[in-house]
C-alpha positions as CSV (number, residue, x, y, z in Angstrom):
1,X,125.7,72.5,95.0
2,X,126.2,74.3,97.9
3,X,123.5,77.0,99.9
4,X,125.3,80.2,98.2
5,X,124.9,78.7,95.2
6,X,121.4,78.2,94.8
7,X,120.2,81.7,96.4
8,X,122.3,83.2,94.1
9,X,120.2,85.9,92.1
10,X,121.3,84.7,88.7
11,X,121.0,81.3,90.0
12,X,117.4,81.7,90.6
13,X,116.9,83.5,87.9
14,X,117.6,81.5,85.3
15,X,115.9,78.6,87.1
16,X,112.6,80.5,86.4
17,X,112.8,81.4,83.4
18,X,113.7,77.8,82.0
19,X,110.8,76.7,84.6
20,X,108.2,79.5,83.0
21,X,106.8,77.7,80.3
22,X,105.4,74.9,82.4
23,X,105.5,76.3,86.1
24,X,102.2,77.5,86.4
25,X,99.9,74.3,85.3
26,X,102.8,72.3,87.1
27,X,101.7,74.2,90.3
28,X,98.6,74.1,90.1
29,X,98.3,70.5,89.4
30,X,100.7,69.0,91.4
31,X,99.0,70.8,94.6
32,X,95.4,70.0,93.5
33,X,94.4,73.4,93.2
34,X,95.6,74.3,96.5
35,X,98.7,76.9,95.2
36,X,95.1,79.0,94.1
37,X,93.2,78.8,96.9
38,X,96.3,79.6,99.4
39,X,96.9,82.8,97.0
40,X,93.3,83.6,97.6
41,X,93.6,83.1,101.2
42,X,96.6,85.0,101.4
43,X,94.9,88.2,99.9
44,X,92.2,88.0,102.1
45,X,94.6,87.9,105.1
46,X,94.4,91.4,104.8
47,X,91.9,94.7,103.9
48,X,92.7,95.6,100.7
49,X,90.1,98.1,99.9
50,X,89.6,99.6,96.2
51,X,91.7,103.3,95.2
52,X,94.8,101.3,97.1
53,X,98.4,100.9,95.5
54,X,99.1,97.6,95.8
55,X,102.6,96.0,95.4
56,X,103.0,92.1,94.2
57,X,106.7,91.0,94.8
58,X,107.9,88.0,92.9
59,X,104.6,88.3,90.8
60,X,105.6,85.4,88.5
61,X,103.3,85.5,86.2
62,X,100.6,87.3,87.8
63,X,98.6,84.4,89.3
64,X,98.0,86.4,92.7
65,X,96.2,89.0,90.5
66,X,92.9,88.0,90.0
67,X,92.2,88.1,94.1
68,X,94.2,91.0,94.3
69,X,91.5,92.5,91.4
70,X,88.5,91.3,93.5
71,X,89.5,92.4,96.5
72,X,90.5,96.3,94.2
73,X,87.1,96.0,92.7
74,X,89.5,97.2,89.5
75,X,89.6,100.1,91.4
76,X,93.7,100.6,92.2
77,X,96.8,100.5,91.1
78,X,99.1,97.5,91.0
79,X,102.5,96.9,90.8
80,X,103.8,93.5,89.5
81,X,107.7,92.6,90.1
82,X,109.8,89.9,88.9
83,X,113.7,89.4,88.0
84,X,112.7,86.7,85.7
85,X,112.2,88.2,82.2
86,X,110.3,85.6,80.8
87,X,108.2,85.5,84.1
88,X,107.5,89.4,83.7
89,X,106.8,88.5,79.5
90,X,103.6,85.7,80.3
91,X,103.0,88.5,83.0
92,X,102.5,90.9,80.5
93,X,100.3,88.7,78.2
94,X,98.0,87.8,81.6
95,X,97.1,91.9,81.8
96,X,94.7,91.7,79.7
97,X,92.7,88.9,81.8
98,X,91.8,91.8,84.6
99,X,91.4,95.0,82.7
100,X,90.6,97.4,83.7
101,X,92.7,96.9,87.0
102,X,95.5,99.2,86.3
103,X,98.6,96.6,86.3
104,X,102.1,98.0,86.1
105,X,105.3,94.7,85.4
106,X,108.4,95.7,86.4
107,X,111.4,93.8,85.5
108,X,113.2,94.2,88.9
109,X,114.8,92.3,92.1
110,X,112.7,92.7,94.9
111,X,115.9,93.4,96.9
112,X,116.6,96.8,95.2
113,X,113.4,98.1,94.0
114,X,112.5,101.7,92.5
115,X,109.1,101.3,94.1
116,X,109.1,104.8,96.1
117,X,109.6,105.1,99.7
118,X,106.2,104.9,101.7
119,X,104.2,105.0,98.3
120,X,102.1,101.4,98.7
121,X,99.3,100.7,100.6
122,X,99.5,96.9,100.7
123,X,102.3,94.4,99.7
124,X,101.0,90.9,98.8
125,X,103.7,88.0,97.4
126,X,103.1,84.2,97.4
127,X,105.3,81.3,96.8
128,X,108.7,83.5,96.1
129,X,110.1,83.5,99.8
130,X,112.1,80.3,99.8
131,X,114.4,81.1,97.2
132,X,115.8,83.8,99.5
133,X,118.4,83.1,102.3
134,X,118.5,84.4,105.5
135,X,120.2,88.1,105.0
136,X,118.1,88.4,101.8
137,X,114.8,87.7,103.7
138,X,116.3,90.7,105.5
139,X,117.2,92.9,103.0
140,X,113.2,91.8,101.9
141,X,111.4,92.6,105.5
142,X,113.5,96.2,105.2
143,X,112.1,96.5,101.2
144,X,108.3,96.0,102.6
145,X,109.1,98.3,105.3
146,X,110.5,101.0,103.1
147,X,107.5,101.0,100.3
148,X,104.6,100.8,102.8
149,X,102.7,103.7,103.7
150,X,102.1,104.6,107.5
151,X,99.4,102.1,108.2
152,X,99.6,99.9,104.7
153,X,99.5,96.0,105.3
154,X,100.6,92.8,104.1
155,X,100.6,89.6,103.4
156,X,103.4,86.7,102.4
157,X,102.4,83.1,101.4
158,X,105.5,80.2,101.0
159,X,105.0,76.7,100.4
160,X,106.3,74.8,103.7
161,X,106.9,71.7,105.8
162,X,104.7,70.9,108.0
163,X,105.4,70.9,111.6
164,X,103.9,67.1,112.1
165,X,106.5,64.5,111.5
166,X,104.4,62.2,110.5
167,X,103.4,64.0,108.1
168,X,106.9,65.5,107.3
169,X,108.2,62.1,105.7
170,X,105.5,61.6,103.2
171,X,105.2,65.5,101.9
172,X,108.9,65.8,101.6
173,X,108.6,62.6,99.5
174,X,106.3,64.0,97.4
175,X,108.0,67.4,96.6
176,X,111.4,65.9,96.5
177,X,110.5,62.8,94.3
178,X,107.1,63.3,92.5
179,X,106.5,66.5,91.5
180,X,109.7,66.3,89.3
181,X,108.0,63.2,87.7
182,X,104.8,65.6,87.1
183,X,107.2,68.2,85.7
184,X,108.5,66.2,83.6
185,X,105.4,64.7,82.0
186,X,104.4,68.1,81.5
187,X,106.9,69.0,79.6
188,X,109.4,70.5,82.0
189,X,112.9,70.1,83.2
190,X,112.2,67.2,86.2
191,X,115.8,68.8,87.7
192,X,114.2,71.9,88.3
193,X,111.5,71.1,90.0
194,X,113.8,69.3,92.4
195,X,114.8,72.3,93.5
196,X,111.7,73.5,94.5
197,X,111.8,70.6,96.9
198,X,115.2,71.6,97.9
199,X,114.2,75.3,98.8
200,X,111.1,74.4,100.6
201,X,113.4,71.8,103.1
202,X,115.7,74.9,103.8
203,X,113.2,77.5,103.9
204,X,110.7,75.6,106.2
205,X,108.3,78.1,107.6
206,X,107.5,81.7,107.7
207,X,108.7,82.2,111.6
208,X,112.5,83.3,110.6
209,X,110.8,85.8,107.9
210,X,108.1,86.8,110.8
211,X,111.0,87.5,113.1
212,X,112.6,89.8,110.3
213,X,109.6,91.6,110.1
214,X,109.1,92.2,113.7
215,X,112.5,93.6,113.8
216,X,112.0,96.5,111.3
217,X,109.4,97.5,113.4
218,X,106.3,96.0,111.3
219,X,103.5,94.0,113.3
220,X,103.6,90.7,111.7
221,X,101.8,87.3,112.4
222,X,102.6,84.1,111.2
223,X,99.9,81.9,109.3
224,X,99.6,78.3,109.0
225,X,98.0,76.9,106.1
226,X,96.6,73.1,105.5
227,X,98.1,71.5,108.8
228,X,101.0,73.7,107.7
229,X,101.6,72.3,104.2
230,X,102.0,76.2,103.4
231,X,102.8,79.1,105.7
232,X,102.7,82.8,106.0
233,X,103.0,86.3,107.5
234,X,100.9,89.0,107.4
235,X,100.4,92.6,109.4
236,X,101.0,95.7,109.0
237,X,103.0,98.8,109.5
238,X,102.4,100.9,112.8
239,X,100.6,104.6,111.7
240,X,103.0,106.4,113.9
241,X,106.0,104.6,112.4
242,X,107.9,106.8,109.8
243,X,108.9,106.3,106.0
């Protein structure tokens, strides 16, 4: 299967929702708990204060919310979207989990959003960036761009490979080999969690995304996370800088 192929929206959707029923726990376990700490890390990249609109892109099924709700005091607004209907569904059912944080799912690509135009005050979105290829990840930095308010800020979190070779051989072992084996004792389909592997070796780190960023105008740094097991961008847009 060939690049186009697998960024291909319907592609990648489908992929997720056959992978929703046993993605979360898969996560979670195959990274030791690390996929939630990273998500907690990656909210507190930035100041997200309560009364602020915040924007979760390629929610899932809501697993950045709870730090998101800390961070809101359940004071806010929050917008969840997905393309994955079955993602958005066990979305829906997690609402109740952080009442009474106002939570809005929307069914939508993250490339073509209704979100309004300068109407967010932070953007937050973990562990959705490698199933984009390069134009998309600009179509994406533009998207951010667009929905931030003068000033808003945000912050992106991808699994990656670390920079270390060493280090490189082992990890890539793991994602590529074992955590279809833990997928599939779990219940789930081992080929799909191949893939995962697959996108994190093209995607790598966040520095083509940071540069994407950077070009719209947005201030954006890159992030490393656990000798760069995970990586990420976060920043801001400039006050002076126009809808």
């Amino acid at each position: 299967m060939n690049n186009l192929d697998i960024y291909n929206p319907t592609f990648v959707r489908d992929l997720f929702n056959e992978m929703s029923r046993t993605y979360g726990f898969t996560n979670f376990v195959s990274s030791f708990g690390f996929c939630k700490r990273w998500r907690g890390q990656c909210v507190a990249q930035v100041p997200l204060q309560p009364g602020m609109i915040v924007c979760d892109l390629m929610t899932g099924m809501g697993e950045c919310w709870p730090p998101i709700g800390t961070a809101l005091q359940a004071h806010g607004r929050l917008f969840a979207l997905d393309f994955s209907p079955e993602m958005c569904r066990r979305a829906q059912a997690n609402r109740a989990h952080l009442a009474p944080l106002e939570i809005t799912v929307l069914e939508a690509d993250v490339l073509s959003s209704s979100i309004a135009t300068a109407s967010v005050d932070g953007v937050i979105s973990t562990f959705g960036l490698k199933t984009l290829n390069d134009e998309q990840k600009i179509i994406l930095a533009q998207e951010i761009r667009r929905i931030l308010k003068p000033g808003g800020v945000f912050s992106l979190l991808e699994i990656s490979v670390p920079p270390n070779c060493i280090l490189q051989i082992p990890y890539l072992f793991y994602l590529k080999r074992v955590i279809p084996i833990i997928g599939k004792l779990l219940l789930g389909n081992p080929d799909n969690y191949r893939m995962l592997g697959i996108y994190t070796q093209q995607f790598h780190s966040c520095q083509k995304f940071t540069s994407a960023l950077r070009a719209t105008g947005l201030c954006a740094n890159e992030r490393s996370y656990f000798f760069g097991c995970a990586s990420g961008v976060c920043g801001y847009k400039p006050a002076s800088q126009s809808a």
